[in-house]
C-alpha positions in Angstrom: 51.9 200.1 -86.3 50.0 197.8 -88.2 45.8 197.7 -88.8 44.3 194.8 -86.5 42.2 192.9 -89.6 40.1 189.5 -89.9 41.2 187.1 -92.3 38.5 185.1 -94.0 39.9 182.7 -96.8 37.4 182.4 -99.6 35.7 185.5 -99.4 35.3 186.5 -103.2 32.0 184.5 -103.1 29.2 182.6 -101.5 29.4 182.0 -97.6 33.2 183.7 -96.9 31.6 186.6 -99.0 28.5 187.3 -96.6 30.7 186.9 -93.3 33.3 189.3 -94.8 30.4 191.7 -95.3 29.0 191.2 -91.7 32.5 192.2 -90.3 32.7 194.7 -92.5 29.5 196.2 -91.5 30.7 195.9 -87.8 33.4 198.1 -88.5 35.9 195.6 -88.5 39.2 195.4 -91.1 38.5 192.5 -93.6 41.3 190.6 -95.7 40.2 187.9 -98.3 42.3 185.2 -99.7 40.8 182.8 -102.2 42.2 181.7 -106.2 40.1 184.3 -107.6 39.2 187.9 -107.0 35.9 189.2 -106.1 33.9 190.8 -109.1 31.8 193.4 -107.3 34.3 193.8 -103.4 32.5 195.8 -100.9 33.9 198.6 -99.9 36.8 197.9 -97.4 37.7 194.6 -98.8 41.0 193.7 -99.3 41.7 191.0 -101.2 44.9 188.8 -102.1 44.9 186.1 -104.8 46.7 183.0 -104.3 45.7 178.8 -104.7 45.3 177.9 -101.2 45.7 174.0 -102.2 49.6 175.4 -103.1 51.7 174.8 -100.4 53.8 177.3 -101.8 51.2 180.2 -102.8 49.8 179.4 -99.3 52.8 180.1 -97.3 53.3 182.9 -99.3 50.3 184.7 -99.1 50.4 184.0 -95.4 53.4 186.2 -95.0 52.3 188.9 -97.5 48.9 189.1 -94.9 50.7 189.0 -91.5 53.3 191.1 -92.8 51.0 194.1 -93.8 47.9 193.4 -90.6 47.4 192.3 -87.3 45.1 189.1 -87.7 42.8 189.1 -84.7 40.5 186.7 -86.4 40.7 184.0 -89.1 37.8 182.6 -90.9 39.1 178.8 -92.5 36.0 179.1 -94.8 37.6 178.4 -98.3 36.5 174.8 -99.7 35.6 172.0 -102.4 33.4 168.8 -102.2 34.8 167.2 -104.9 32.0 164.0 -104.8 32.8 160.6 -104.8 32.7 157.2 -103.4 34.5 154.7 -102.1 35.0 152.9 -105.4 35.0 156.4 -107.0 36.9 159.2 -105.2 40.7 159.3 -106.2 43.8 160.1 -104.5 44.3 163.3 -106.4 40.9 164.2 -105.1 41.7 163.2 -101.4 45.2 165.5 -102.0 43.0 168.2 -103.0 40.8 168.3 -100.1 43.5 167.8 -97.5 45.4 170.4 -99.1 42.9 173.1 -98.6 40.6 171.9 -95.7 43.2 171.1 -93.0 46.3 172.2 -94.7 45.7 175.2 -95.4 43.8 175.6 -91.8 46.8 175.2 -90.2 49.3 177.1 -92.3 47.1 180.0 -91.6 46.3 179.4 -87.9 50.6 179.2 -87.0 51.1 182.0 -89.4 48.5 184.9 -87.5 49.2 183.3 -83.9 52.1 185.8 -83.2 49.6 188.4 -83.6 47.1 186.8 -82.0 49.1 186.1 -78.4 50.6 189.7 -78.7 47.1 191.3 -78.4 46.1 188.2 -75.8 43.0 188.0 -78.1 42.0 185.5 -81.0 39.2 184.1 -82.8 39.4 181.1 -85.1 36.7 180.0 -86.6 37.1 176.4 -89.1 34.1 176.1 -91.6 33.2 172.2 -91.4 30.0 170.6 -92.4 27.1 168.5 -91.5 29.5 165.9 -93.9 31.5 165.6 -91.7 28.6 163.0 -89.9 28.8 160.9 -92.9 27.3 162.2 -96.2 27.3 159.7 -99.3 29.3 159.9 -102.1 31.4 162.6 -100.1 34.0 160.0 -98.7 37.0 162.7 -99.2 35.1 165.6 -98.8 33.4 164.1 -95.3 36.9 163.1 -94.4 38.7 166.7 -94.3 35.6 168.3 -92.4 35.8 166.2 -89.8 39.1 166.4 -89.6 38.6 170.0 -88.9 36.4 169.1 -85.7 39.1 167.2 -84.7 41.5 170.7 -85.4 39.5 172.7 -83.9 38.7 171.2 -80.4 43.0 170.4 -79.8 43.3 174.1 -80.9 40.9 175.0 -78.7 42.8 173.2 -75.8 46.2 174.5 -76.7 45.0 177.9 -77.7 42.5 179.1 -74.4 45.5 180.3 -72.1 46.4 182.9 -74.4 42.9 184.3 -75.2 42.3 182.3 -78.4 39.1 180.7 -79.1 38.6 178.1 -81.8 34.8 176.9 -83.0 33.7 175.7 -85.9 30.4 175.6 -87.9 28.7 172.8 -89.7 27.0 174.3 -92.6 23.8 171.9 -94.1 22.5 172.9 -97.5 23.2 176.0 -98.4 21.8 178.3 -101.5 24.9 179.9 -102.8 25.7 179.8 -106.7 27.7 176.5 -106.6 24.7 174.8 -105.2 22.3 176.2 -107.1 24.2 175.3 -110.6 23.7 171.3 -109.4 20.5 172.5 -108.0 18.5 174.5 -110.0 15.7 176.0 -108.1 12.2 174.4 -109.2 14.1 171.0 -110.1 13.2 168.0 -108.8 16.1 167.1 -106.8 16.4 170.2 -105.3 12.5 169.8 -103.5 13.6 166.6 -102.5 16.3 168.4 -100.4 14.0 171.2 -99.1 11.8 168.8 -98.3 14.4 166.6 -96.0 14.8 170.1 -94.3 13.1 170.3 -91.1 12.5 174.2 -91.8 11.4 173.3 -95.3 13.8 175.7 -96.6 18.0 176.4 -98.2 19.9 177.7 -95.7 21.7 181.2 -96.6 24.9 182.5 -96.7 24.0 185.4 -94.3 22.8 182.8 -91.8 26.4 181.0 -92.0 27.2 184.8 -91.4 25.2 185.2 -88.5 26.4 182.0 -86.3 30.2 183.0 -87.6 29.8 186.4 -86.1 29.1 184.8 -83.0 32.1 182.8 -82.8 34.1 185.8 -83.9 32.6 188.2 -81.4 34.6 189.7 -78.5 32.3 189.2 -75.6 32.1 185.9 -76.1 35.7 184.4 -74.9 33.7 181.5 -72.8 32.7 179.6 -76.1 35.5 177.4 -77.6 35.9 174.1 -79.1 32.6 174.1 -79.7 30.7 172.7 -83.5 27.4 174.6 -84.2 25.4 172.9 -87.2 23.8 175.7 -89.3 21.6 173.1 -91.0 17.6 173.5 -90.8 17.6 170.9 -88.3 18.9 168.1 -91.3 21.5 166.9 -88.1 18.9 166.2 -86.1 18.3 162.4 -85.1 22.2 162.0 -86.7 24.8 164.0 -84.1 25.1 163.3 -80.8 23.5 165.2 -78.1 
């Protein structure tokens, strides 16, 4: 019989790393795929290397996952903004995004469903972004994440009869190391975003965590199709109510 595990994609660092450490501290089984290995795993962690924008590597480590666990959860988290604008943003940076945003999404999400309807329990949870609303110079990047919305509520539909739930989180600025190289802390630009926070602080990982634990939570099988911005309030005057 094989171990019941959550899959989070892009767990060797940054936000996928703090919600594989919350389900790890809630006892749960925790399998990370992303195109490097972690350099300091917690304890538990299993991790399998792949590049998730491969069609190929993706399908593979798909089977290599499902074949050894029981996925009970997935966690789309792994991503790249790769800026630009209209006049800017290439197609081999539109392929790139759509390759691991919403490709990848739903490789994964038709490769653990067996699993998922044999134990009449799932949880899916995509990682979009406040982007998604329309960020500039993030025309690509913007593009994908709302994309996965749109993923995420038709799962949702689909999925419900057979105990699945699919959510998604919209992450606004967060402090992990690839933000904090563009944004040094004590730079300019980076007050200038603190300061268009309404909580006049950078978001964490662990609070990303936090609203992903919800989502991924057992007791709560009445929540699906649902988008909940983890964004200091930045969406705020932009979403709809």
């Amino acid at each position: 019989m094989k171990t019941q595990a959550y899959l989070v994609t892009g767990a060797s660092a940054g936000i996928g790393a703090a919600i594989a450490r919350a389900l790890l501290d809630a006892g749960h089984g925790v399998v990370n795929v992303d195109y490097r290995l972690p350099a300091n795993p917690p304890a538990g962690l299993v991790s399998f290397q792949a590049d998730l924008t491969d069609q190929a590597q993706t399908e593979a480590v798909a089977r290599q996952v499902t074949e050894a666990y029981d996925i009970v959860g997935l966690v789309n988290n792994a991503g790249a903004t790769r800026p630009g604008t209209a006049d800017t943003a290439s197609m081999a940076d539109l392929d790139y995004v759509v390759n691991l945003h919403l490709r990848t999404a739903l490789i994964l999400t038709q490769a653990v469903l067996p699993s998922m309807r044999a134990a009449g329990f799932g949880r899916i949870v995509n990682m979009a972004s406040r982007a998604a609303l329309g960020k500039p110079e993030r025309v690509v990047y913007s593009a994908t994440k709302a994309g996965l919305i749109g993923m995420t509520r038709t799962l949702a539909m689909e999925l419900g009869g057979d105990g699945i739930t699919v959510n998604a989180i919209g992450p606004g600025p967060i402090a992990t190391d690839l933000f904090t190289k563009s944004n040094p802390e004590g730079a300019p630009q980076t007050q200038r975003i603190i300061n268009s926070i309404v909580v006049k602080r950078l978001g964490t990982p662990e609070d990303v965590a936090r609203a992903t634990m919800f989502f991924l939570a057992p007791e709560n099988g009445f929540v699906t199709g649902q988008i909940l911005y983890v964004c200091g309030g930045t969406t705020l005057g932009v979403a709809p109510v």
